[in-house]
mmCIF file of the N, C-alpha and C atoms, coordinates in Angstrom:
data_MODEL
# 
_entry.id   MODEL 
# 
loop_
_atom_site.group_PDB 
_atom_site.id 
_atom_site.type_symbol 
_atom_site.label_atom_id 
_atom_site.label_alt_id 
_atom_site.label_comp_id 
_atom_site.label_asym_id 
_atom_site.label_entity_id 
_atom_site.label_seq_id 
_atom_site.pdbx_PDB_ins_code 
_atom_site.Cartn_x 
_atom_site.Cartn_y 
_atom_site.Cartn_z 
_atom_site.occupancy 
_atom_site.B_iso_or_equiv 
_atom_site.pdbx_formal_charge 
_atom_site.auth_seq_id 
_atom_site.auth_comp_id 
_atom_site.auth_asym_id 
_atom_site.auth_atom_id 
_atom_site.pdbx_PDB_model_num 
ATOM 1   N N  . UNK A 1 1  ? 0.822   -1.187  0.000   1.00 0.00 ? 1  UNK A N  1 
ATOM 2   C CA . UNK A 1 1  ? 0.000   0.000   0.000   1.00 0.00 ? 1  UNK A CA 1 
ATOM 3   C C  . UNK A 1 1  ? 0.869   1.255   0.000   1.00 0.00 ? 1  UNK A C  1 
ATOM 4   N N  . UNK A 1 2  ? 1.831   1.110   0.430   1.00 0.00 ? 2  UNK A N  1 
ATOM 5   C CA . UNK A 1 2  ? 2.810   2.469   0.930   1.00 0.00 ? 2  UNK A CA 1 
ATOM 6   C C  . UNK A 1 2  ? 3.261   2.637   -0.523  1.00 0.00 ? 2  UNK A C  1 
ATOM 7   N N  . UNK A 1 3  ? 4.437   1.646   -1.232  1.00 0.00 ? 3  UNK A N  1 
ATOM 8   C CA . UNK A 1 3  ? 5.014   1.341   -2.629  1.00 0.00 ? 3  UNK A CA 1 
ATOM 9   C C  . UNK A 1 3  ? 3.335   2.307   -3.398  1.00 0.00 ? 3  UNK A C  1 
ATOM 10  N N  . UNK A 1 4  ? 2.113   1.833   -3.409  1.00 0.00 ? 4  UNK A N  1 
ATOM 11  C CA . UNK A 1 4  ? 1.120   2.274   -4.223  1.00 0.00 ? 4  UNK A CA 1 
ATOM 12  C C  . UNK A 1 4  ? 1.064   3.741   -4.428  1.00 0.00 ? 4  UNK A C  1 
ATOM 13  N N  . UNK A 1 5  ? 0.634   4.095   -2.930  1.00 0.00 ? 5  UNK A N  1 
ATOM 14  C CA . UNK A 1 5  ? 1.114   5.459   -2.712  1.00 0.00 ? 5  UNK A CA 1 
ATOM 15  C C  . UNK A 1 5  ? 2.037   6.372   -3.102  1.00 0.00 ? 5  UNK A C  1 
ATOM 16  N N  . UNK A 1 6  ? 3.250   6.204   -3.135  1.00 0.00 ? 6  UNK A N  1 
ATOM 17  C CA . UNK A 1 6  ? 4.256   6.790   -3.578  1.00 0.00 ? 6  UNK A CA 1 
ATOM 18  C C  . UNK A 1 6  ? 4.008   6.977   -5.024  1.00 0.00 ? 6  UNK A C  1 
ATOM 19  N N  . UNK A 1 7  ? 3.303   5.726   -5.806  1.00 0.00 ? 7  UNK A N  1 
ATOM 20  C CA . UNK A 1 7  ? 3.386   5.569   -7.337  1.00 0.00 ? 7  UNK A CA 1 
ATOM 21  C C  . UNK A 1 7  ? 2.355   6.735   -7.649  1.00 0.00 ? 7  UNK A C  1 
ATOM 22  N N  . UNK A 1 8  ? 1.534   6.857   -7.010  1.00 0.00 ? 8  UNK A N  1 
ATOM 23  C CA . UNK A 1 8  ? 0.550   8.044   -7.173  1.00 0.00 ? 8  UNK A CA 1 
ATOM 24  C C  . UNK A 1 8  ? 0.774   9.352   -7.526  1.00 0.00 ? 8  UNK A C  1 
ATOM 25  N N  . UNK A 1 9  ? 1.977   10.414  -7.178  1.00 0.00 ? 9  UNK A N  1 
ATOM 26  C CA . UNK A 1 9  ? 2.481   11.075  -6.995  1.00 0.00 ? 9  UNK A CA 1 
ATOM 27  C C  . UNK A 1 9  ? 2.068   11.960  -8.108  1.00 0.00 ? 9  UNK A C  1 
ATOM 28  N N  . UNK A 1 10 ? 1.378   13.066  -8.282  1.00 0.00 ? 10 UNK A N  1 
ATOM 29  C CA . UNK A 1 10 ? 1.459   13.550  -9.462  1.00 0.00 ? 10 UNK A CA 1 
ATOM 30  C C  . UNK A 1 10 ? 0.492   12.808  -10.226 1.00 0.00 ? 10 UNK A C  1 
ATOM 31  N N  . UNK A 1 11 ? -0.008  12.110  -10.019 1.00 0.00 ? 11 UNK A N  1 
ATOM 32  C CA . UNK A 1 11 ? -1.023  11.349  -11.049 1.00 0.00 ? 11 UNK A CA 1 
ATOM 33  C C  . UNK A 1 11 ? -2.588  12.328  -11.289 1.00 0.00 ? 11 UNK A C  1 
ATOM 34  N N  . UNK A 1 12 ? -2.916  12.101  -12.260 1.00 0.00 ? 12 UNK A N  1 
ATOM 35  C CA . UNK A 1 12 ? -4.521  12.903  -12.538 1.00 0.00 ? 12 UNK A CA 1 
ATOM 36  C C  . UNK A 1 12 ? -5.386  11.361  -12.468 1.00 0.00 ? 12 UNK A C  1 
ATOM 37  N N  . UNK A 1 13 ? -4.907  10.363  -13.089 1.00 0.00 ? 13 UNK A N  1 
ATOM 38  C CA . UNK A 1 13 ? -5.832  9.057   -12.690 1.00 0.00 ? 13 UNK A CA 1 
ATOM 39  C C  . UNK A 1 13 ? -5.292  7.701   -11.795 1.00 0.00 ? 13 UNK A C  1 
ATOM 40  N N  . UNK A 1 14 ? -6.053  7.217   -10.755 1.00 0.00 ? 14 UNK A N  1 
ATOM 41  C CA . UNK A 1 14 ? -5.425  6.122   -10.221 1.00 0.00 ? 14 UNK A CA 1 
ATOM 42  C C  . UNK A 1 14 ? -6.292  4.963   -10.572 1.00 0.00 ? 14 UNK A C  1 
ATOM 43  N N  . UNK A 1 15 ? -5.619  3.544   -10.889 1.00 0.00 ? 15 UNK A N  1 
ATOM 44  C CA . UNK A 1 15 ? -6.385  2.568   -11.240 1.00 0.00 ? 15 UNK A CA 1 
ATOM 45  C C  . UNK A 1 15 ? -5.792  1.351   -9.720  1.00 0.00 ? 15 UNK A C  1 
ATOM 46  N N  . UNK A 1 16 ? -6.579  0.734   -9.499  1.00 0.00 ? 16 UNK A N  1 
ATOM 47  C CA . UNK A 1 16 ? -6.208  -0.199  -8.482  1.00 0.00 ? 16 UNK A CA 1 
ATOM 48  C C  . UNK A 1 16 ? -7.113  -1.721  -8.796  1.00 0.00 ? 16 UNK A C  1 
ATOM 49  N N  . UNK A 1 17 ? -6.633  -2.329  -9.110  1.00 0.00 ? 17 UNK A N  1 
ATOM 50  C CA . UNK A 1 17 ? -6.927  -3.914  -9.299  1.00 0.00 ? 17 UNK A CA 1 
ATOM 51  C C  . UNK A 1 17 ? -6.330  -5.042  -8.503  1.00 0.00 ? 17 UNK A C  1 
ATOM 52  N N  . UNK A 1 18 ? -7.522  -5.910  -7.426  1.00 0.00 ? 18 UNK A N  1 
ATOM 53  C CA . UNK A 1 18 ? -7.536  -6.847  -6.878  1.00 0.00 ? 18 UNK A CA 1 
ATOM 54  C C  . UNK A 1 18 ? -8.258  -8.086  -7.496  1.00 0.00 ? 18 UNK A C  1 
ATOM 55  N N  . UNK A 1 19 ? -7.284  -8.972  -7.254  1.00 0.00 ? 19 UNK A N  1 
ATOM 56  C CA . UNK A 1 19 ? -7.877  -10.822 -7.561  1.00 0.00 ? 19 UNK A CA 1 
ATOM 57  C C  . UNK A 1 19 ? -7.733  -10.990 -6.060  1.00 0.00 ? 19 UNK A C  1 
ATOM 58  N N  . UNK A 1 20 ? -8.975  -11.654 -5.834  1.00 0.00 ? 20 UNK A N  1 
ATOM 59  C CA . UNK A 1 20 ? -8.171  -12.642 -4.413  1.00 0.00 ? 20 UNK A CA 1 
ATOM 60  C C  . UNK A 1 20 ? -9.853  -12.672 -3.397  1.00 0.00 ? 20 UNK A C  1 
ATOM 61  N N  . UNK A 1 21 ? -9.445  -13.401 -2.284  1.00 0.00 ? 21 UNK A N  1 
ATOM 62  C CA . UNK A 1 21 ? -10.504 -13.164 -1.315  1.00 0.00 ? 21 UNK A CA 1 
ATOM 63  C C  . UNK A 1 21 ? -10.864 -12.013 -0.613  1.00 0.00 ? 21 UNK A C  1 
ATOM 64  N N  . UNK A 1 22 ? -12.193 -11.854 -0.453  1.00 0.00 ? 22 UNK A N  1 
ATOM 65  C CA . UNK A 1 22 ? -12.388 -10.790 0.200   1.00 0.00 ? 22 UNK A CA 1 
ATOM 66  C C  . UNK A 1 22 ? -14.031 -10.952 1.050   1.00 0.00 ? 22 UNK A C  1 
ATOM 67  N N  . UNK A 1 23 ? -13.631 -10.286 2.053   1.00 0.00 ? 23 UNK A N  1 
ATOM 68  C CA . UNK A 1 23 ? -15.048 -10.035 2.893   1.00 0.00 ? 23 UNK A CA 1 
ATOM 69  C C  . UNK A 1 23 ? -15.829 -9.066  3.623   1.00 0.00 ? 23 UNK A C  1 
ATOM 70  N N  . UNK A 1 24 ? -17.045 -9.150  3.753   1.00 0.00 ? 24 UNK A N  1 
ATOM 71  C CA . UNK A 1 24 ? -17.408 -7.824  4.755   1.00 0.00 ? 24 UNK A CA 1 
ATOM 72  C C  . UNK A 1 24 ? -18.137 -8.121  5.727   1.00 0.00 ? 24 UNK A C  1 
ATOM 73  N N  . UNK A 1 25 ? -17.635 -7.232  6.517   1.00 0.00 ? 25 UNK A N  1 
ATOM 74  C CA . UNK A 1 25 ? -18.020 -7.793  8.286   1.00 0.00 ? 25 UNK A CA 1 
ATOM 75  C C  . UNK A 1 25 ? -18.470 -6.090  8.511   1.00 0.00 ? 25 UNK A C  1 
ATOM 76  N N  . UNK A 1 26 ? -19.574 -5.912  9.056   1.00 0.00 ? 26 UNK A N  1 
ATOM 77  C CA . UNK A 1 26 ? -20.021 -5.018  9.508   1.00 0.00 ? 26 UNK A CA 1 
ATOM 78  C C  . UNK A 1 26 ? -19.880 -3.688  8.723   1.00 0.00 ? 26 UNK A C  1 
ATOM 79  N N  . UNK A 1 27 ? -20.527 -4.114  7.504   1.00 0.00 ? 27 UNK A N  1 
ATOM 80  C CA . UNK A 1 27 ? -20.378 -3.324  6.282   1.00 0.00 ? 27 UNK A CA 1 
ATOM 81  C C  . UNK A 1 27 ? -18.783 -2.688  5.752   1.00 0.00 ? 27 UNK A C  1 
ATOM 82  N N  . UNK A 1 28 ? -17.714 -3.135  6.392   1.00 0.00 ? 28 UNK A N  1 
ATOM 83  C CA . UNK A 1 28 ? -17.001 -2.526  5.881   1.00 0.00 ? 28 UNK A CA 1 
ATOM 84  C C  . UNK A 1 28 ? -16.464 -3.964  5.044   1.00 0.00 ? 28 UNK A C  1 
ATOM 85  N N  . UNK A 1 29 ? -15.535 -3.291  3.698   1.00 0.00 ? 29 UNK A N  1 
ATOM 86  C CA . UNK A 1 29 ? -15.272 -4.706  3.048   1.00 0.00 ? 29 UNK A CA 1 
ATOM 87  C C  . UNK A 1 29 ? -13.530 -5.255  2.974   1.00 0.00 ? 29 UNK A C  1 
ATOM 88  N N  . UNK A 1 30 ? -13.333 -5.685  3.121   1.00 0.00 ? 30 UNK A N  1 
ATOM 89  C CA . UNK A 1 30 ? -11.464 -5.848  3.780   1.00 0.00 ? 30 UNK A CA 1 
ATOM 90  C C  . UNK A 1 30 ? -11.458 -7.222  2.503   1.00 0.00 ? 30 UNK A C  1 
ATOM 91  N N  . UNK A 1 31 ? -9.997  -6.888  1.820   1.00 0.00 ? 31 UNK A N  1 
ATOM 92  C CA . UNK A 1 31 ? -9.294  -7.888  1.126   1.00 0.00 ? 31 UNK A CA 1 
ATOM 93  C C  . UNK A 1 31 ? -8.079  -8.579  1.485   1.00 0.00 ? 31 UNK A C  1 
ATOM 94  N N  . UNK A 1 32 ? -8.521  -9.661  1.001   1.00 0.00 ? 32 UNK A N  1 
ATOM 95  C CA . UNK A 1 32 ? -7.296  -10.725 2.153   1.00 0.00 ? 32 UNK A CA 1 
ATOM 96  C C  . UNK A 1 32 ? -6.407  -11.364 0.906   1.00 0.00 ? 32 UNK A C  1 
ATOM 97  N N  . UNK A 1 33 ? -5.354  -10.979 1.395   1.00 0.00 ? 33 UNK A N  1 
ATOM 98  C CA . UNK A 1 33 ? -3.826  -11.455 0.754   1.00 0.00 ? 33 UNK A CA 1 
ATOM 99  C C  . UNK A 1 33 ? -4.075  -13.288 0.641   1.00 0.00 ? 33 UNK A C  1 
ATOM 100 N N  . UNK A 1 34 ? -3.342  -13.259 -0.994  1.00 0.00 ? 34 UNK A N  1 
ATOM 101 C CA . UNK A 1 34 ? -3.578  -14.412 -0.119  1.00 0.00 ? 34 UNK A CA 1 
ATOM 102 C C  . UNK A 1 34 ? -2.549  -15.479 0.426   1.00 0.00 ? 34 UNK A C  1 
ATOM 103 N N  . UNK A 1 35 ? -1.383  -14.777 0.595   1.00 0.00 ? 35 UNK A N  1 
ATOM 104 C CA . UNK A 1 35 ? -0.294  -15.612 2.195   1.00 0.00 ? 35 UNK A CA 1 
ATOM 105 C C  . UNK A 1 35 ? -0.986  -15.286 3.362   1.00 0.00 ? 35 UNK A C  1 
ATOM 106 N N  . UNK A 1 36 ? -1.983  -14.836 3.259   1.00 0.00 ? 36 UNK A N  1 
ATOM 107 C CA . UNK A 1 36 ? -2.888  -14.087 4.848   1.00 0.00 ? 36 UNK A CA 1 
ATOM 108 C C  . UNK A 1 36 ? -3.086  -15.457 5.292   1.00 0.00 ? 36 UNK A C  1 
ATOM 109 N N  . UNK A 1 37 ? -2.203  -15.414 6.943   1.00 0.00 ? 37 UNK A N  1 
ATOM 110 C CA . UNK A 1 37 ? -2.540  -16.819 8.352   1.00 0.00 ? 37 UNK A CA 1 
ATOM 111 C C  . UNK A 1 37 ? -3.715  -15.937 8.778   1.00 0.00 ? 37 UNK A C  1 
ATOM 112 N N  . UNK A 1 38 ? -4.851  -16.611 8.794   1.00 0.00 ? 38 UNK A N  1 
ATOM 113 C CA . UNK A 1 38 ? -5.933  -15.920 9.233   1.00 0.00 ? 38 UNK A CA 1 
ATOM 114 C C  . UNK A 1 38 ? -6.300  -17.250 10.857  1.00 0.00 ? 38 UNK A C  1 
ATOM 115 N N  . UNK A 1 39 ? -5.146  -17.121 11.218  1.00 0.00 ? 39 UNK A N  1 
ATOM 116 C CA . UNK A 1 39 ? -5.403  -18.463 12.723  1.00 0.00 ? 39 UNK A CA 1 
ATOM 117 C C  . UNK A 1 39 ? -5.800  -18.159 14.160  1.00 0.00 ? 39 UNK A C  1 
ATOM 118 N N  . UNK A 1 40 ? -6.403  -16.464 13.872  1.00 0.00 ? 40 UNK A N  1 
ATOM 119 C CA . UNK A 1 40 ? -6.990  -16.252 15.028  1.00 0.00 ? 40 UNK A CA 1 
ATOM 120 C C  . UNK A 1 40 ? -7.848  -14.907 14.934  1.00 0.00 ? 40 UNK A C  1 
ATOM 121 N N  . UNK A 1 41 ? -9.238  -14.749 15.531  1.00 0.00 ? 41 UNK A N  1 
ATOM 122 C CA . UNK A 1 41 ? -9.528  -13.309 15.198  1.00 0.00 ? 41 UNK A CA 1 
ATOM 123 C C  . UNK A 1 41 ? -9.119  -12.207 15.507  1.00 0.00 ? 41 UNK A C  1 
ATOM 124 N N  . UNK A 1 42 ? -7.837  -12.185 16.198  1.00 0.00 ? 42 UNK A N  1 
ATOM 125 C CA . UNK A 1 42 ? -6.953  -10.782 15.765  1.00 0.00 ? 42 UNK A CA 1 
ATOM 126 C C  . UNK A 1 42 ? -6.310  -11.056 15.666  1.00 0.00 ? 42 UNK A C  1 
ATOM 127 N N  . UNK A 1 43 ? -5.760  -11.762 14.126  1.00 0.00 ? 43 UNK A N  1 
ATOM 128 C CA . UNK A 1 43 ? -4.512  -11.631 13.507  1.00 0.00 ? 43 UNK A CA 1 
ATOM 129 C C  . UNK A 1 43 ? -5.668  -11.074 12.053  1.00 0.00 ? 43 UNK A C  1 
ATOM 130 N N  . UNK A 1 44 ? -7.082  -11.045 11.878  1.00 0.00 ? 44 UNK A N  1 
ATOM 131 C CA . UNK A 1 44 ? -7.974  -9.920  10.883  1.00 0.00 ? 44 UNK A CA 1 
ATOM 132 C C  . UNK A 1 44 ? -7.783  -9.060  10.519  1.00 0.00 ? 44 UNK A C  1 
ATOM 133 N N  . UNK A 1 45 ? -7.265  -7.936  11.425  1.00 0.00 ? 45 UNK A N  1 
ATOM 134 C CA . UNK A 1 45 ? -6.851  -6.840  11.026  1.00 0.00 ? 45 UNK A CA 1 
ATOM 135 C C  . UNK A 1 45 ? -5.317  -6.451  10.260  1.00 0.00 ? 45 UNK A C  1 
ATOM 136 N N  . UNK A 1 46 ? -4.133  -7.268  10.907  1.00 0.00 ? 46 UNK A N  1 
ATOM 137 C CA . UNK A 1 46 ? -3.030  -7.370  10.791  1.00 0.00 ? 46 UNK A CA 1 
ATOM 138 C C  . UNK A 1 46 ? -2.940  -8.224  9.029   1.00 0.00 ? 46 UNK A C  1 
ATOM 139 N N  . UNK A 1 47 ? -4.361  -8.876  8.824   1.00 0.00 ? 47 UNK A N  1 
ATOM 140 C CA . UNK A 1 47 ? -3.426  -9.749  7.516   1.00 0.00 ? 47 UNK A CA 1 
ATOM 141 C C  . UNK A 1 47 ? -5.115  -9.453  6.460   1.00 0.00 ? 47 UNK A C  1 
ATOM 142 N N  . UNK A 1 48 ? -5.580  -8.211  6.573   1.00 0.00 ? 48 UNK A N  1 
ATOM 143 C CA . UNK A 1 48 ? -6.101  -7.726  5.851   1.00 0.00 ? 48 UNK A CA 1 
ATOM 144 C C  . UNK A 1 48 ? -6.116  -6.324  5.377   1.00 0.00 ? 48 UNK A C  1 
ATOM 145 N N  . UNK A 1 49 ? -6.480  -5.597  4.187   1.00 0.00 ? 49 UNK A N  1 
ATOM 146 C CA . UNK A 1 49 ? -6.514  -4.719  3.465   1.00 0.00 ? 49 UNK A CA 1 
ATOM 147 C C  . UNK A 1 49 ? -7.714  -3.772  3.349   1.00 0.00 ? 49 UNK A C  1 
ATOM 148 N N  . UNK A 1 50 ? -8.529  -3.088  4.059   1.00 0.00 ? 50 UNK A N  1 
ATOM 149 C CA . UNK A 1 50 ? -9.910  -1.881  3.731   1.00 0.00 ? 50 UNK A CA 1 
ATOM 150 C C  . UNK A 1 50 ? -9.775  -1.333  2.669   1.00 0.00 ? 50 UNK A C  1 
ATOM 151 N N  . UNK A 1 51 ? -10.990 -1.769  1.991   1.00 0.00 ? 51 UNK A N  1 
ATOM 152 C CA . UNK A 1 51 ? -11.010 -1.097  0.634   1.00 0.00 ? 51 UNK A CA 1 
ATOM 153 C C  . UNK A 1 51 ? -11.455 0.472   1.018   1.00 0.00 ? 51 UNK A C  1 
ATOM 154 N N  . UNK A 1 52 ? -12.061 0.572   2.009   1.00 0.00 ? 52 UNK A N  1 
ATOM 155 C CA . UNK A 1 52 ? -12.529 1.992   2.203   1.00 0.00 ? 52 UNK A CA 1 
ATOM 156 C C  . UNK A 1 52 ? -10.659 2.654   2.467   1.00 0.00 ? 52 UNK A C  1 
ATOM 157 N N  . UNK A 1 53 ? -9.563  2.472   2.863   1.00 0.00 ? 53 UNK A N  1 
ATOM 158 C CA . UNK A 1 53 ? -8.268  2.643   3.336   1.00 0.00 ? 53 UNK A CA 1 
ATOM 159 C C  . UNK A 1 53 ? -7.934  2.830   1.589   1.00 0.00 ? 53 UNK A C  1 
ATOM 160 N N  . UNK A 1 54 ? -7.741  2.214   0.675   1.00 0.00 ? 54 UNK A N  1 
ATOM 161 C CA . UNK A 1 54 ? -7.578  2.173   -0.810  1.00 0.00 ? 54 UNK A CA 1 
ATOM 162 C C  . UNK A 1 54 ? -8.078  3.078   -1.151  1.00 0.00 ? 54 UNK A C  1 
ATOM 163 N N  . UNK A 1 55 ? -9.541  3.523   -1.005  1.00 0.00 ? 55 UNK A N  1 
ATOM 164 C CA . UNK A 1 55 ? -10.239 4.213   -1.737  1.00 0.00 ? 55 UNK A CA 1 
ATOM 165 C C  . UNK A 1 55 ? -9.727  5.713   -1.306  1.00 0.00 ? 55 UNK A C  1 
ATOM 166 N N  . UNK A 1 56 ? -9.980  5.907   0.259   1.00 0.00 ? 56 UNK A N  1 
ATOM 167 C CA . UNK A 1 56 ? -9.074  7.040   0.825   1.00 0.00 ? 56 UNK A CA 1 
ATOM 168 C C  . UNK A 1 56 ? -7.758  7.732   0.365   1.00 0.00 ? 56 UNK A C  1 
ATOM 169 N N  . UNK A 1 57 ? -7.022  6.433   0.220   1.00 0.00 ? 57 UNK A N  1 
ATOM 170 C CA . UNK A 1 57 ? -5.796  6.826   -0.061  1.00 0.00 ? 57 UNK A CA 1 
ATOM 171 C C  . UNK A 1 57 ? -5.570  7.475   -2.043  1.00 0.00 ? 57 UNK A C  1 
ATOM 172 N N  . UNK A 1 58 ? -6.665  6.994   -2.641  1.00 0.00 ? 58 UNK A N  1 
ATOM 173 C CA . UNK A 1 58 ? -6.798  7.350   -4.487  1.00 0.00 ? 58 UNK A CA 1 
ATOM 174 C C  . UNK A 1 58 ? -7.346  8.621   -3.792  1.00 0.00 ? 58 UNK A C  1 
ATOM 175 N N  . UNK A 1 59 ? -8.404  8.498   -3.172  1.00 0.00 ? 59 UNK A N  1 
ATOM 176 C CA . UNK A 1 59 ? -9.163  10.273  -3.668  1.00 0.00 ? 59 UNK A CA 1 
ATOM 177 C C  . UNK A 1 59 ? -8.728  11.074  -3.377  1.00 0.00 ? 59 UNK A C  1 
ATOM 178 N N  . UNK A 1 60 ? -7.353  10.885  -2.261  1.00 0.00 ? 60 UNK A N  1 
ATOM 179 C CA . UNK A 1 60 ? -6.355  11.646  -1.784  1.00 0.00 ? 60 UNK A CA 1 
ATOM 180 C C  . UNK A 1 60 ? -5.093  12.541  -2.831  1.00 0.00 ? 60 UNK A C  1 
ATOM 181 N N  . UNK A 1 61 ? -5.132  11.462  -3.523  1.00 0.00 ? 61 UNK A N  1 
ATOM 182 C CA . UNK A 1 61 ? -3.973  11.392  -4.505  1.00 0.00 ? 61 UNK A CA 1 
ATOM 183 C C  . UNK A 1 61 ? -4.301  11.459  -6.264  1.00 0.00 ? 61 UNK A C  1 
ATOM 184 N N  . UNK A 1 62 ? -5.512  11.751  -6.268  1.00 0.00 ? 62 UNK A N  1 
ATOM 185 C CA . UNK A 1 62 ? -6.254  11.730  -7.798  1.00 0.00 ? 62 UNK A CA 1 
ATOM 186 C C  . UNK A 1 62 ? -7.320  12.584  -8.280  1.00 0.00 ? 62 UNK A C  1 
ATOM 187 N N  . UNK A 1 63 ? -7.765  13.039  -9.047  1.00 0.00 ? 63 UNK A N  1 
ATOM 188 C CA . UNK A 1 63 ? -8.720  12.998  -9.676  1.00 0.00 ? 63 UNK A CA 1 
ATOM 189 C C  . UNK A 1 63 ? -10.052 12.132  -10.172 1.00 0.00 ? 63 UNK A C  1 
ATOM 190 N N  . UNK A 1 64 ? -9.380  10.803  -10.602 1.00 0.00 ? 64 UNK A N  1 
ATOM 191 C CA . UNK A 1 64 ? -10.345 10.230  -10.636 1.00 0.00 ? 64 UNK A CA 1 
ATOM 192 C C  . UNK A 1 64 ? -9.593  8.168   -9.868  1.00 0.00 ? 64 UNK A C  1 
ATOM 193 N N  . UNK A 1 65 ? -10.755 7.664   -9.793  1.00 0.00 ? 65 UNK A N  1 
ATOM 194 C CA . UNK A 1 65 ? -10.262 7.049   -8.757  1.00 0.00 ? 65 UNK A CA 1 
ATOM 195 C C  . UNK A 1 65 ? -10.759 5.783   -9.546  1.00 0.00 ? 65 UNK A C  1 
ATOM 196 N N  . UNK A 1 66 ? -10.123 4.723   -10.244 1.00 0.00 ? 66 UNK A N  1 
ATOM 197 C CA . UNK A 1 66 ? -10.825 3.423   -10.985 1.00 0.00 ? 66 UNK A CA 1 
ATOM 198 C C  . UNK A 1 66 ? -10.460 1.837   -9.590  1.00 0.00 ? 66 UNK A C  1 
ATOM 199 N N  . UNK A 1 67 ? -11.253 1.151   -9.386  1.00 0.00 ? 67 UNK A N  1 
ATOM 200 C CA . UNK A 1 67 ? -11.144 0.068   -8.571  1.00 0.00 ? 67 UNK A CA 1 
ATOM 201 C C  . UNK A 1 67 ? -11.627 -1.330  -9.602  1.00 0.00 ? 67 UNK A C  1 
ATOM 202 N N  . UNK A 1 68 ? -10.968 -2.113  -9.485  1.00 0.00 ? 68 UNK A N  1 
ATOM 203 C CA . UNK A 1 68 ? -11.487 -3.129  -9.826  1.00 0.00 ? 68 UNK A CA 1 
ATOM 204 C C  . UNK A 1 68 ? -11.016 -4.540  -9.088  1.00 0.00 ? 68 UNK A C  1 
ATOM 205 N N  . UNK A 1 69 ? -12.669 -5.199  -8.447  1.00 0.00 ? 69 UNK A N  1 
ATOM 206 C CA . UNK A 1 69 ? -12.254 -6.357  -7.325  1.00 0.00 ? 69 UNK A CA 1 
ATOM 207 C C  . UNK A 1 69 ? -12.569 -7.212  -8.465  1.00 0.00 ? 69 UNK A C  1 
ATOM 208 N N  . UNK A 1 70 ? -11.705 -8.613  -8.598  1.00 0.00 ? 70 UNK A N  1 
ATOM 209 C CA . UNK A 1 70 ? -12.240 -9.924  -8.368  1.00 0.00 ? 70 UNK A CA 1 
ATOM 210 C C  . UNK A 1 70 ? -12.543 -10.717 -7.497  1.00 0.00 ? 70 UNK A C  1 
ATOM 211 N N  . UNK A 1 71 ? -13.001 -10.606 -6.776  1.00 0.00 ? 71 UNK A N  1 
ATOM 212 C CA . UNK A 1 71 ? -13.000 -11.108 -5.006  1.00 0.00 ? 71 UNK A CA 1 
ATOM 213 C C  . UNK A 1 71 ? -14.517 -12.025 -5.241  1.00 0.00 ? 71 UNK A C  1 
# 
């Protein structure tokens, strides 16, 4: 995410594309790596990704903001 960020720099468009698992727990929707040890419920936070955190971080850094999940 940080590496993403940086790539942003100056950009007018950001595109961000995920393959992989993903879920939502209490409306928010988190994408899971997939080397993610998911062997306890708080290691959840530590070995997942908020797409709302993604999305934050484009509208921060863009103009226009493209997402695309395969999840």
């Amino acid at each position: 995410l940080l590496k993403f960020e940086s790539e942003l720099e100056g950009a007018d468009t950001a595109a961000f594309y995920f393959a992989g698992h993903g879920v939502q727990i209490s409306g928010q929707n988190q994408m899971i790596a997939s080397d993610a040890e998911l062997t306890n419920r708080y290691s959840f936070a530590a070995e997942t990704i908020s797409l709302e955190t993604v999305l934050d971080l484009m509208k921060a850094k863009s103009d226009v903001s493209l997402i695309f999940l395969d999840a």
